[in-house]
C-alpha positions as CSV (number, residue, x, y, z in Angstrom):
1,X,0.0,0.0,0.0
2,X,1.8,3.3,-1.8
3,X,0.6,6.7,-1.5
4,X,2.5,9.9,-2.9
5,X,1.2,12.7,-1.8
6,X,1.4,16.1,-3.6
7,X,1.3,19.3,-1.7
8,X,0.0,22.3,-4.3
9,X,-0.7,25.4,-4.3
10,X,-4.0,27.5,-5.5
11,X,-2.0,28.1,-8.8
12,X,-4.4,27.5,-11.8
13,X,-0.2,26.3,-13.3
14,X,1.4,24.8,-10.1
15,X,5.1,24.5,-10.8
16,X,6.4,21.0,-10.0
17,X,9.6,19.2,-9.7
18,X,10.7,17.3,-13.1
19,X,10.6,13.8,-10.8
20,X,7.0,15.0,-9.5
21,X,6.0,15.4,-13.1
22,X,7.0,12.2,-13.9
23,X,5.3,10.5,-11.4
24,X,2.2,12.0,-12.8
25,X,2.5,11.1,-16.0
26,X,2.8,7.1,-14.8
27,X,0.1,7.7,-12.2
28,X,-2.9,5.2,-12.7
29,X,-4.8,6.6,-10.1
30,X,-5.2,9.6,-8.4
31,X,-6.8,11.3,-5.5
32,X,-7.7,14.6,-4.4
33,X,-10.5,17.5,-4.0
34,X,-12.3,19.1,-6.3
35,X,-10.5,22.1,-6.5
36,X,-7.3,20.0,-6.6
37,X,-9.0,18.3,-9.9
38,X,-9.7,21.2,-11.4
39,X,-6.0,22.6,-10.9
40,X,-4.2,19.5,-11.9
41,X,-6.4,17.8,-14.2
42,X,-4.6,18.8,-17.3
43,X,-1.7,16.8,-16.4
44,X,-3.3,13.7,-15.8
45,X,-3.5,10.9,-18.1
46,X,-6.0,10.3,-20.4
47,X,-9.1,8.7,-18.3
48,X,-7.2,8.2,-15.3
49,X,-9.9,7.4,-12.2
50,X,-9.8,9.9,-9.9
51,X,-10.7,9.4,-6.0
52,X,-12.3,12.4,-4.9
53,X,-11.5,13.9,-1.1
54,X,-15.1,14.6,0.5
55,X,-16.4,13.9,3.9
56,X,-17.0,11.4,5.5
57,X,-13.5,10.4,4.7
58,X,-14.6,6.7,5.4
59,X,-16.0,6.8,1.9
60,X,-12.7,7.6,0.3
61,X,-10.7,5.2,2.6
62,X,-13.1,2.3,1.4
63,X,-12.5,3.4,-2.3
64,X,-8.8,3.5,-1.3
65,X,-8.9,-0.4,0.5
66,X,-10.9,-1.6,-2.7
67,X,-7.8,-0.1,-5.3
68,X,-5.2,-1.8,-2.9
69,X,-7.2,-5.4,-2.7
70,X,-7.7,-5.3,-6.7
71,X,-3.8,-3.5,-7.8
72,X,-2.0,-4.1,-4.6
73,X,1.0,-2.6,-6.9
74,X,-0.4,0.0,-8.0
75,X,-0.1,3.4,-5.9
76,X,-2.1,6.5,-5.3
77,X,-1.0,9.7,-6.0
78,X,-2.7,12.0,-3.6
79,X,-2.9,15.7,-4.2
80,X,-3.4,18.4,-0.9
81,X,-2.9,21.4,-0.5
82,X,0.5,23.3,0.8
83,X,2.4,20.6,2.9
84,X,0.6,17.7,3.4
85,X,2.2,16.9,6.8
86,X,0.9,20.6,8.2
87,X,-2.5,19.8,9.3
88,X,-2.9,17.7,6.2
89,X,-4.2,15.0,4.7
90,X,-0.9,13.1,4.0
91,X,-1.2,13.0,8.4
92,X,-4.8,11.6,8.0
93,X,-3.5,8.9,5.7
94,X,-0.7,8.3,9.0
95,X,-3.5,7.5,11.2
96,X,-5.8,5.6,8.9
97,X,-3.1,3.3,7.5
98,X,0.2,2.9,9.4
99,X,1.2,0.2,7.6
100,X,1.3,2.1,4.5
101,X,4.2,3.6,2.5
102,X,3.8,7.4,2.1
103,X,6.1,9.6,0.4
104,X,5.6,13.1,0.9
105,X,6.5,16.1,-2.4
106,X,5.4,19.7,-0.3
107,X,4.8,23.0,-1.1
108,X,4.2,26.2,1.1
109,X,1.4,25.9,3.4
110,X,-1.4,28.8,3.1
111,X,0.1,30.5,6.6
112,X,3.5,30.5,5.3
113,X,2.3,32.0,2.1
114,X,0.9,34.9,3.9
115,X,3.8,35.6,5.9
116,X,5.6,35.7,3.3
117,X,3.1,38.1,1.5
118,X,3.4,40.5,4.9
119,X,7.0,40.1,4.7
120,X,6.8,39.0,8.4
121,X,8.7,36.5,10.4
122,X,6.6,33.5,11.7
123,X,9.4,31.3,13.3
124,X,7.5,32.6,16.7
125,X,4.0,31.9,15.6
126,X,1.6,29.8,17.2
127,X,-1.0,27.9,14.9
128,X,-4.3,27.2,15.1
129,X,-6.3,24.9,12.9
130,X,-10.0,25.4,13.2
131,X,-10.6,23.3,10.0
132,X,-13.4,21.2,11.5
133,X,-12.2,21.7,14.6
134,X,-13.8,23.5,18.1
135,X,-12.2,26.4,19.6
136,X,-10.5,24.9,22.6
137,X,-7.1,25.5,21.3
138,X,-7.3,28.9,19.8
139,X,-8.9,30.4,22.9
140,X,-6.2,28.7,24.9
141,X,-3.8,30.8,22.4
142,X,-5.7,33.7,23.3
143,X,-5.8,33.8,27.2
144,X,-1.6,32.3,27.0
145,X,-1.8,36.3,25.4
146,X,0.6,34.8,22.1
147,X,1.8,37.6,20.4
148,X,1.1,35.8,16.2
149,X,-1.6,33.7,16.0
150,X,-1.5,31.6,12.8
151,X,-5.5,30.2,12.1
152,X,-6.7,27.6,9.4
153,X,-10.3,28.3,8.7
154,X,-13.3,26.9,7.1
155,X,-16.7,27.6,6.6
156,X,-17.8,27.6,9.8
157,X,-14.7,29.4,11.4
158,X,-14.6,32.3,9.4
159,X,-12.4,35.3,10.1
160,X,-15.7,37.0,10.3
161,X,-16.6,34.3,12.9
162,X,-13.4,34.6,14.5
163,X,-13.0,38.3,14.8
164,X,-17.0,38.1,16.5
165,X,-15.8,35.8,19.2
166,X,-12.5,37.7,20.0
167,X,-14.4,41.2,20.5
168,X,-17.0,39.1,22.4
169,X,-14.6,38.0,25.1
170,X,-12.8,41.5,24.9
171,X,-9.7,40.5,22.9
172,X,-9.7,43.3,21.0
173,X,-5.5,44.3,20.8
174,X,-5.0,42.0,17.3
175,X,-4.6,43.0,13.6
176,X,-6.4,40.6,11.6
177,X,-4.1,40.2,8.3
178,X,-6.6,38.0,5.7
179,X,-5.2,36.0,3.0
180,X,-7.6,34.3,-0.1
181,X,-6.8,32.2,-3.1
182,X,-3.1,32.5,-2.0
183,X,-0.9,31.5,-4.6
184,X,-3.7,31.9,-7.5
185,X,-2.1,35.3,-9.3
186,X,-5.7,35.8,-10.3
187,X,-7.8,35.6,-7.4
188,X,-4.6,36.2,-4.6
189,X,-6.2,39.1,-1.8
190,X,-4.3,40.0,1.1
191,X,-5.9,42.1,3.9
192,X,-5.1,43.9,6.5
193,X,-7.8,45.0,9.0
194,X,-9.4,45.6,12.6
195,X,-11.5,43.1,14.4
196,X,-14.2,45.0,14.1
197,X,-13.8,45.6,10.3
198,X,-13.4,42.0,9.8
199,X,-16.6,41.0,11.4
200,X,-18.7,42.6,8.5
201,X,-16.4,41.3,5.8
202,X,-17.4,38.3,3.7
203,X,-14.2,36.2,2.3
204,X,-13.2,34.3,-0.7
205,X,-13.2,30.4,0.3
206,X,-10.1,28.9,0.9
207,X,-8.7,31.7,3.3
208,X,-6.3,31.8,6.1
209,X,-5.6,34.6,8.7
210,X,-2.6,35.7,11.1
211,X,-3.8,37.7,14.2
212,X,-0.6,39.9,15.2
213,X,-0.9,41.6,19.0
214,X,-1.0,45.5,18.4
215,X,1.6,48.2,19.6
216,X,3.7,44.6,20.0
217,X,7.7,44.5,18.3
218,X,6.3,41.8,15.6
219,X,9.5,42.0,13.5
């Protein structure tokens, strides 16, 4: 059981390294979400089955057991986004089947991205995922008083959402910098704004956001 796992960007024409590229081109089957499809599916071959990413994951894993039991040879080559081992899905695959072999190609994950975008150092960053997770462990950032907080969002967890809660438990001394689409040239936004601007401020789906403590020496 073979998985490689393909860390992208939101790049409409990702970049990838000449090995990666070949691995795609002998790929029999591949895996991914939507958006990944839509992104990659140019470079796949010809009718290639693809393995879409969509919850409840126990779908895809079935999907995935079935491929092993029929081409036991044969691996899957997985695309995520960013690095796959940051909160992503080549760590799910870790959990689901340790037995497997799983070789990892990454990119930059979203929060990276945007510091990089701000031009602002993140080796003292805390993260936070709230992709469909509670808010246990970003309000623990908040109360430890952290002075950059790094959040993964979703839906749910917006940076509207997020800003709401913060001003309704009086943790109002954060710059909310926003970014969308990063790494699509075309569709790329990054924001910097109060809390209270932020709460009436719809954003682009998929978004991240790095909450930097005001009248704080961030750099």
């Amino acid at each position: 059981m073979r998985y490689y796992v393909i860390g992208i960007t939101d790049s409409p024409t990702p970049y990838f390294l000449p090995e990666v590229l070949a691995l795609i081109r002998q790929g029999k089957v591949f895996s991914g979400g939507k958006r990944h499809h839509d992104i990659v599916g140019p470079l796949l071959p010809a009718d290639a089955p693809w393995i879409d990413i969509t919850v409840p994951l126990s779908h895809v894993f079935e999907q995935y057991s079935a491929h092993f039991t029929t081409h036991n040879s044969q691996p899957i080559i997985v695309f995520a986004s960013g690095d796959p081992l940051f909160f992503g899905f080549a760590n799910t695959l870790q959990r689901r089947f340790p037995e497997a072999e799983i070789t990892v190609y990454p990119t930059f994950n979203s929060l990276q991205m945007l510091a990089h975008r701000l031009v602002m150092p993140y080796h003292d960053m805390r993260i936070v995922s709230l992709t469909g997770r509670p808010w246990p462990e970003f309000d623990k950032a908040l109360i430890e008083g952290a002075t950059k907080i790094g959040v993964l969002t979703d839906r749910e967890h917006t940076p509207a959402a997020i800003a709401q809660r913060m001003i309704d438990y009086g943790y109002n001394d954060y710059q909310m910098n926003v970014g969308e689409h990063l790494g699509n040239p075309e569709l790329e936004t990054v924001t910097t704004l109060t809390l209270e601007e932020a709460v009436n401020r719809e954003f682009k789906h998929p978004n991240c956001l790095i909450l930097a403590r005001i009248n704080t020496a961030l750099f």
